[in-house]
Residue, then its C-alpha position, 0 to 999 in steps of 0.5 A: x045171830x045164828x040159832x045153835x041148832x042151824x050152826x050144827x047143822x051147817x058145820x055137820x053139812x060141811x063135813x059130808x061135804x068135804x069127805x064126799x064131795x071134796x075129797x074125791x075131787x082133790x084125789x083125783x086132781x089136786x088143788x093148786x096149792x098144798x096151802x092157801x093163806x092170805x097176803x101177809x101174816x101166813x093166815x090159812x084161807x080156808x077152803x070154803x066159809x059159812x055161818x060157822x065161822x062167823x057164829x060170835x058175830x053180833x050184828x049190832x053190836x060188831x057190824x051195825x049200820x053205816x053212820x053208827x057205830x062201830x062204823x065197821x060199814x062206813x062212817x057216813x048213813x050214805x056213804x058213796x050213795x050220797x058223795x063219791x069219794x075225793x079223786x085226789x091224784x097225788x102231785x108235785x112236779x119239780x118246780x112251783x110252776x110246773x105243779x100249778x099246770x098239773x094242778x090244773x090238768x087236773x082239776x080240767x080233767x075231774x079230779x076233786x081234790x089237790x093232793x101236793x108232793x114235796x121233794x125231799x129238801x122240803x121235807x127235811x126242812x132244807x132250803x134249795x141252796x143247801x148243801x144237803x139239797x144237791x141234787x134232790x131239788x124238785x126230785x121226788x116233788x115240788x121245791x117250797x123253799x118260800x111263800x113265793x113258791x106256794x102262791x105260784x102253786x096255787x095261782x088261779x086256784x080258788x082254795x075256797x073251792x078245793x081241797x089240798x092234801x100236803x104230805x109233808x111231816x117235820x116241816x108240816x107246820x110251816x108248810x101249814x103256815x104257808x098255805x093259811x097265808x095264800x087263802x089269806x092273801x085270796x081272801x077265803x075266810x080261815x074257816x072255809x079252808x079245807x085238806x088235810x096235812x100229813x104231820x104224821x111224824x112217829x110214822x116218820x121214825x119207823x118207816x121214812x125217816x124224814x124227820x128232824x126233831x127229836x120226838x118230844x118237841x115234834x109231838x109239841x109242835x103236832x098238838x099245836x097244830x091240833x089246837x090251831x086247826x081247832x080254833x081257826x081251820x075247823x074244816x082242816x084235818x090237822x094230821x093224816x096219821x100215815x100207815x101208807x108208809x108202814x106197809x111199804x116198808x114191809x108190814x103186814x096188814x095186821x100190823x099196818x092197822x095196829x101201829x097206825x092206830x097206835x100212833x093214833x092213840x099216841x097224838x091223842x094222849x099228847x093232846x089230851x096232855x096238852x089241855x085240849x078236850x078229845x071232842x075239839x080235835x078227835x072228829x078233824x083226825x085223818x087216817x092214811x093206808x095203802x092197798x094192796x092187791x089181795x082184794x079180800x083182805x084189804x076190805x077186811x083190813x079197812x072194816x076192822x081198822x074202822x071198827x077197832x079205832x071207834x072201839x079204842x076211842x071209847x074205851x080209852x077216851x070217852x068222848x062226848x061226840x060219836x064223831x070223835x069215834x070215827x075213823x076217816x080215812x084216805x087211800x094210796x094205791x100200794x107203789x111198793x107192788x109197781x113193777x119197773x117191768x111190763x108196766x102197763x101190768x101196773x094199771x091192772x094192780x092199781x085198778x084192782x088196789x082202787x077197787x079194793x080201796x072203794x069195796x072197804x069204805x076209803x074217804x079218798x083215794x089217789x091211784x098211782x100212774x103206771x110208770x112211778x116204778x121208774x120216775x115221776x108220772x107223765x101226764x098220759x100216765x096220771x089220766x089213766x090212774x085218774x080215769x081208773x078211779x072214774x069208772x070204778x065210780x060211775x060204770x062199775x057198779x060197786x059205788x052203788x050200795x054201801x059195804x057191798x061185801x059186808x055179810x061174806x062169811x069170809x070177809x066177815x071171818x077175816x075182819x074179825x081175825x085181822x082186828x083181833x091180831x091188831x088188837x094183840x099188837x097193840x097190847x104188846x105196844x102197851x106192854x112196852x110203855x106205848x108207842x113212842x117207846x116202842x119205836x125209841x128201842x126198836x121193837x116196831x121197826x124190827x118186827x117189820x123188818x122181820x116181814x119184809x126179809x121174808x116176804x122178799x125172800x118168798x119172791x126170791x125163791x119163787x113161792x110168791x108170785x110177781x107176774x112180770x119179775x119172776x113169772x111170765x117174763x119177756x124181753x124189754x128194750x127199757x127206752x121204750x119207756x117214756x118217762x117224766x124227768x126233771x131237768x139239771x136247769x132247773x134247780x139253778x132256777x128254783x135257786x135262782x128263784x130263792x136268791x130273789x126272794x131274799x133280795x127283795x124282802x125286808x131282812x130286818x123284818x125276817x129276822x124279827x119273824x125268826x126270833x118270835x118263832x125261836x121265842x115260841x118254841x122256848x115258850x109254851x105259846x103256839x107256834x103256828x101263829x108266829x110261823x104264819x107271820x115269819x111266811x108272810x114276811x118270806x122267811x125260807x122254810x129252811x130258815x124257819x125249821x132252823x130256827x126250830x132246829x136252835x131250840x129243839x136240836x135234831x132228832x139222833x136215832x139210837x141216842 
């Protein structure tokens, strides 16, 4: 893209620059630091980028246009120029009830897009009235422990007209099952059903460890709901495969990109394995990361994820579409860098995360409330992470045109760097048989592990900056705080609720519905289709995912 001669020119440029203008400057005044690199991965940021440091660059072939590939500027030939992205606060309050009212404060306020909280009870596969659900119930999300439950979600909500994220991921199918059921039950075409659900499970033994089967079945049950959705929901993402949760437990941004496409790579192959064609499935895939507060290098991350991803597909896949090739992605703002401290602070980190987010091409976005540090957000607290997001698109200008940064000889430089890094995580993973073998014996969780003991120990002694925790500190009175609590009543009434359910349904019918779903799992049929029927006949999703749990047995790390 440059001629050799100008490269020359430019590199002898920066030398004389740097002997007679910088030096002299730094001599006499320093710089603020002996050395400067990027968040995560100890790159050295250099003092000034220009031509040099891009000259392999290929414009057609590394960059291209928006819409083609490698898509490294945006998937979409207009992107926010002809949509904006899904405002998609995320949102889940302690009971059924409570949900649909902040579902619909919401959509009332502007937002585009659900994006559902399960607690912790439902993302193990527990009903409310299980032991191992004491104390959790509505916690860190909603309570579906039935059908009843996600119709009271979804009251007067039109699922024909909005889209519903749901993270959840061991139980993902049967919450997938639940929610097929309402549009049903509303009468909105399968076709016409639109979101996304989580279903991301190897993510699941790296970082969260929700899980509940063991590996082989869990790729089963996923790849069943990659054959459903494409059969019956070919407007559904039928997985969201999740590096917002590798980076919160430590990883750098490298790393984020690697095994989130390696985890990508890793479903394909199962579905491939499975009998499904790339181009049935590969176009519906989602992809979910976080943003962080080092604008640069988030929009670099993003470029190089889209870039990398279209780069694996055809390399190792060759698929017929160009769609197969995209990668199509939501963003969290990161709620590992929210302070419990000064949290007003915490709308600046989540407004420059958002900015950083949009400035890298993300599909969707949710920004986190202020006060997620302490508890569940307050209403006051998700209109201002929503309003955030607001006036990013309609007063800040950067929605305006496409991959804005796009051409910075940094950016340019450090996408390029963070690809290549990936791309040699990733042969490391390859070395060790892929993905599932690599999280089997360890090896991924240990060299996040490693990240997140040194970057903790960089905060510890003060050579990272945390403004609020260990820099610019002030004095705090923490019941100032107006923080949103979920009530001791109401897990009694949520198994109170439950108690109902099952007194009015047809057991004999439940019971049915259960053996047809244990018969599937045995089998090789699809389970999706008899999940739907056990919903329908108001079989509990601990009940369901027992049933699952019979045949399958539960995932024991280490064994």
């Amino acid at each position: 893209m440059f001629d050799p001669d100008d490269l020359e020119r430019i590199r002898e440029g920066k030398r004389e620059w740097e002997a007679e203008t910088v030096a002299p400057t730094v001599e006499r005044f320093g710089e603020r630091r002996d050395a400067f690199e990027t968040d995560t991965g100890g790159r050295a940021v250099d003092r000034l980028y220009t031509p040099a440091d891009v000259a392999d660059l290929d414009y057609e072939s590394d960059l291209g246009y928006p819409g083609q590939e490698p898509y490294t500027r945006g998937v979409y030939s207009t992107m926010y120029r002809g949509r904006l992205w899904t405002m998609r606060q995320y949102a889940g309050m302690g009971t059924a009830s409570e949900t649909n009212e902040r579902f619909n404060y919401l959509l009332e306020e502007g937002q585009t897009g659900l994006s559902m909280a399960f607690d912790l009870p439902t993302q193990m596969g527990y009903d409310s009235d299980a032991g191992m659900a004491a104390g959790e119930v509505g916690k860190a999300g909603v309570a579906i422990d039935s059908l009843r439950d996600m119709e009271t979600v979804f009251d007067g909500i039109p699922l024909g007209e909005v889209s519903t994220s749901m993270t959840i991921n061991a139980p993902a199918a049967v919450l997938l099952a639940m929610y097929v059921a309402v549009g049903d039950q509303q009468g909105v075409p399968r076709e016409q059903l639109r979101g996304t659900i989580q279903n991301d499970v190897l993510k699941e033994y790296i970082a969260r460890n929700t899980y509940i089967y063991p590996p082989e079945p869990s790729m089963r049950i996923i790849t069943d709901v990659f054959a459903f959705c494409a059969e019956e929901l070919p407007k559904f993402n039928p997985i969201s495969i999740s590096g917002y949760h590798v980076r919160e437990a430590g990883s750098t941004a490298a790393q984020e990109v690697a095994f989130t496409l390696g985890n990508g790579l890793a479903y394909v192959e199962a579905a491939l394995e499975a009998g499904l064609d790339v181009d049935e499935f590969a176009p519906q895939l989602s992809f979910f990361f976080a943003s962080y507060n080092n604008i640069l290098e988030e929009v670099a991350k993003f470029r190089a994820a889209r870039r990398l991803w279209a780069t694996l597909v055809e390399e190792r896949f060759d698929p017929d579409e160009s769609a197969s090739k995209q990668l199509k992605f939501h963003t969290q703002t990161a709620g590992s860098t929210l302070t419990a401290q000064q949290i007003e602070n915490n709308v600046v980190r989540v407004a420059y995360q958002a900015l950083a987010a949009v400035l890298g091409g993300t599909q969707s976005l949710h920004t986190n409330g202020k006060d997620e540090a302490l508890s569940l957000p307050t209403e006051q607290s998700v209109r201002t992470a929503l309003r955030t997001q607001q006036i990013l698109a309609h007063e800040s200008g950067v929605a305006d045109t496409i991959d804005p940064l796009g051409g910075s000889y940094y950016v340019e430089s450090l996408t390029d760097d963070i690809e290549a890094e990936a791309r040699e995580i990733l042969d490391a993973v390859d070395d060790r048989g892929g993905m599932r073998p690599a999280i089997e014996s360890g090896w991924v969780q240990r060299r996040i592990q490693d990240v997140a003991y040194e970057r903790q120990q960089e905060i510890e002694d003060g050579d990272r900056v945390i403004v609020g925790v260990n820099e610019y500190r002030v004095e705090e009175d923490a019941q100032d705080a107006d923080v949103e609590e979920v009530a001791e009543e109401d897990e009694r009434a949520q198994t109170e609720r439950l108690d109902e359910v099952r007194a009015e349904r047809d057991d004999a019918a439940v019971e049915a519905a259960l053996e047809d779903v244990r018969a599937a799992a045995e089998g090789d049929a699809n389970l999706v289709p008899p999940l739907i029927d056990a919903v329908n006949a108001y079989a509990t999703t601990g009940e369901i995912c027992d049933a699952l749990r019979d045949v399958f047995g539960e995932h024991q790390p280490g064994l």
